[in-house]
C-alpha positions as CSV (number, residue, x, y, z in Angstrom):
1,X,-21.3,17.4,9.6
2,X,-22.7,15.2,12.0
3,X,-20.6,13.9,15.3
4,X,-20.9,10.7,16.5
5,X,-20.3,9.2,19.9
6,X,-20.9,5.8,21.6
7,X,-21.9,5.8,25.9
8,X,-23.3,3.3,27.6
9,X,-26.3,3.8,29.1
10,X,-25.0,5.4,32.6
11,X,-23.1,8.0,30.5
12,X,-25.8,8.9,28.5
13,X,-27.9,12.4,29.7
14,X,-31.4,13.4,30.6
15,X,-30.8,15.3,27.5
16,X,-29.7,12.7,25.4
17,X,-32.1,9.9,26.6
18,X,-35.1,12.5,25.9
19,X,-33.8,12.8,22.0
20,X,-33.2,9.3,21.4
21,X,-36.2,8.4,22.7
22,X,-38.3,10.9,20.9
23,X,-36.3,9.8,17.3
24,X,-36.7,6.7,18.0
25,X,-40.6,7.3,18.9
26,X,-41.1,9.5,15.5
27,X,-39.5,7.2,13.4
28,X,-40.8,3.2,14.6
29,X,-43.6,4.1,16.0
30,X,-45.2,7.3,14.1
31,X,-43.2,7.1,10.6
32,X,-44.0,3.2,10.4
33,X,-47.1,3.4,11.9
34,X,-46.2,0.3,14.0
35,X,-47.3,0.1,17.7
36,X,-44.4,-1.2,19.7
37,X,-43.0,-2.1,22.9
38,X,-39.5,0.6,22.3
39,X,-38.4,0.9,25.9
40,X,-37.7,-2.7,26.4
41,X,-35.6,-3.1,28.8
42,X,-32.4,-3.7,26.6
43,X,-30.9,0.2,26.9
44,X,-29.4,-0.9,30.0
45,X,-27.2,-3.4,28.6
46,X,-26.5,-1.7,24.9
47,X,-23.8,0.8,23.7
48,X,-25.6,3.8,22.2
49,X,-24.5,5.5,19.2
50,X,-25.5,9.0,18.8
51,X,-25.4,11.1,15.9
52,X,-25.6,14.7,16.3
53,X,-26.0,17.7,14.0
54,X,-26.2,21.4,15.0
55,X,-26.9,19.7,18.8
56,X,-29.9,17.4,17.4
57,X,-30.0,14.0,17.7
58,X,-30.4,12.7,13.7
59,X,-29.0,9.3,14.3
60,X,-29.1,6.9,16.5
61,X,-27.9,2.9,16.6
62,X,-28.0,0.7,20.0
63,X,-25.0,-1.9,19.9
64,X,-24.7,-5.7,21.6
65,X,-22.6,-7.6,22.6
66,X,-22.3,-11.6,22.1
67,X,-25.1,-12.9,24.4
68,X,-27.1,-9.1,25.6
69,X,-29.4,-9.9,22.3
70,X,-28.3,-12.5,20.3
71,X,-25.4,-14.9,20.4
72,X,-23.4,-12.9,18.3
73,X,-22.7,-8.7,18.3
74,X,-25.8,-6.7,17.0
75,X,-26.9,-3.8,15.9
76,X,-30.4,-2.6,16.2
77,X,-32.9,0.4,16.2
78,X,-30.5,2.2,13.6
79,X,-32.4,4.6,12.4
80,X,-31.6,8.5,11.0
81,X,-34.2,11.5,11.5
82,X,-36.4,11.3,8.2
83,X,-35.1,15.0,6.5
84,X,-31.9,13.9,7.2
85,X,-31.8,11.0,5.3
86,X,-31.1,12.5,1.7
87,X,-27.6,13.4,3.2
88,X,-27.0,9.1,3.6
89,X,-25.7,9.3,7.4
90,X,-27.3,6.2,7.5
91,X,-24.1,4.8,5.9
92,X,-22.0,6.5,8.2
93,X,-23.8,5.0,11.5
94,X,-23.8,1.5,10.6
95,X,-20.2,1.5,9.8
96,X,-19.1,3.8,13.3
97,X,-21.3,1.1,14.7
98,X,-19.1,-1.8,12.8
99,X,-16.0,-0.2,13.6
100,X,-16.9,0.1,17.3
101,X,-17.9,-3.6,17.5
102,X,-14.0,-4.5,15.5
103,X,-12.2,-2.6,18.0
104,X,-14.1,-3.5,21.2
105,X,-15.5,-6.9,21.0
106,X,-13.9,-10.0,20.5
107,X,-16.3,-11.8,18.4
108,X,-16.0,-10.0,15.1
109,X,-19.2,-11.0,13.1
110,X,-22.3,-8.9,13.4
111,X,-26.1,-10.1,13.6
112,X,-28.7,-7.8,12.8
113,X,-32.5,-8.1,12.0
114,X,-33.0,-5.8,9.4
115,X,-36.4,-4.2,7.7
116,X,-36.5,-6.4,4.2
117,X,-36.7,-3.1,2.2
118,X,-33.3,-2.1,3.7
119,X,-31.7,-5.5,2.2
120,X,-29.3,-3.9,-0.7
121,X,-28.4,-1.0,1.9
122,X,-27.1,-3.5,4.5
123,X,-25.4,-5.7,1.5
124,X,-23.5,-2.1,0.9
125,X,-22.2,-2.9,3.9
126,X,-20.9,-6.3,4.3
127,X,-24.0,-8.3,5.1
128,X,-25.6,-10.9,3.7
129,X,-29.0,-12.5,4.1
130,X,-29.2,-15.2,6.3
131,X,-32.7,-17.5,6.4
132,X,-36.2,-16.5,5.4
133,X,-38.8,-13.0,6.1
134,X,-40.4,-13.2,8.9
135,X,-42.6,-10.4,10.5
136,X,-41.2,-8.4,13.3
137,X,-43.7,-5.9,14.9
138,X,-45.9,-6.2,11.7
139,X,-43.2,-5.2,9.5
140,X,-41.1,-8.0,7.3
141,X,-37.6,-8.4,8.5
142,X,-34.4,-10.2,8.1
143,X,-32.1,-11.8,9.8
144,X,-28.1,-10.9,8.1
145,X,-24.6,-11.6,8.7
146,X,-21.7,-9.7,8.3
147,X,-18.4,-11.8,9.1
């Protein structure tokens, strides 16, 4: 069972920064083989959604509000520890992530720029397409809409 939890980045531990650094490291950078600017400045302003198993960090989403990224709330760097993925946790992170944005935002529609290979996982979820591919980072992404 996996326990999820949202902080904002002055809540957030040596402990926990270290992990969702390092899973976010393994996953972008080493997994996808895609060189990368992670620590960009933008932790400061997210919410950070951790997902922990047995004490390990094996998910991990950063949330936006209207105007800290895009115009409208987003969610980005989602991403779940590769083993762990069989198990779908990936489902259950976007929608604590969703559910977080309903209850403490007040603009209700989501923008995300998703990985193109992801596209019918994120339609499981409410959101739809929205404009062309383009490359992000060297990878094709995205942009959808849930509303």
């Amino acid at each position: 069972m996996v326990e999820f939890s949202v902080k904002t980045f002055n809540e957030i531990t040596a402990s926990e920064m270290y992990q969702m650094l390092r899973l976010r490291s393994e996953v972008f950078v080493v997994e996808q083989d895609c060189v990368y600017q992670d620590i960009d400045n933008k932790d400061q302003k997210a919410f950070h959604v951790f997902g922990f198993k047995n004490q390990e960090l094996i998910a991990y989403s950063r949330i936006f509000d209207s105007g800290d990224y895009f115009n409208l709330p987003s969610i980005g760097r989602i991403v779940v520890k590769e083993e762990e993925r069989q198990f779908k946790y990936g489902y259950e992170l976007v929608d604590k992530s969703i559910q977080y944005i309903l209850k403490n935002f007040t603009e209700k529609s989501i923008l995300i720029s998703a990985q193109t290979y992801l596209l019918k996982f994120y339609n499981s979820l409410g959101f739809i397409q929205q404009g062309e591919e383009y490359l992000e980072d060297g990878i094709p992404h995205i942009k959808m809409l849930r509303s």
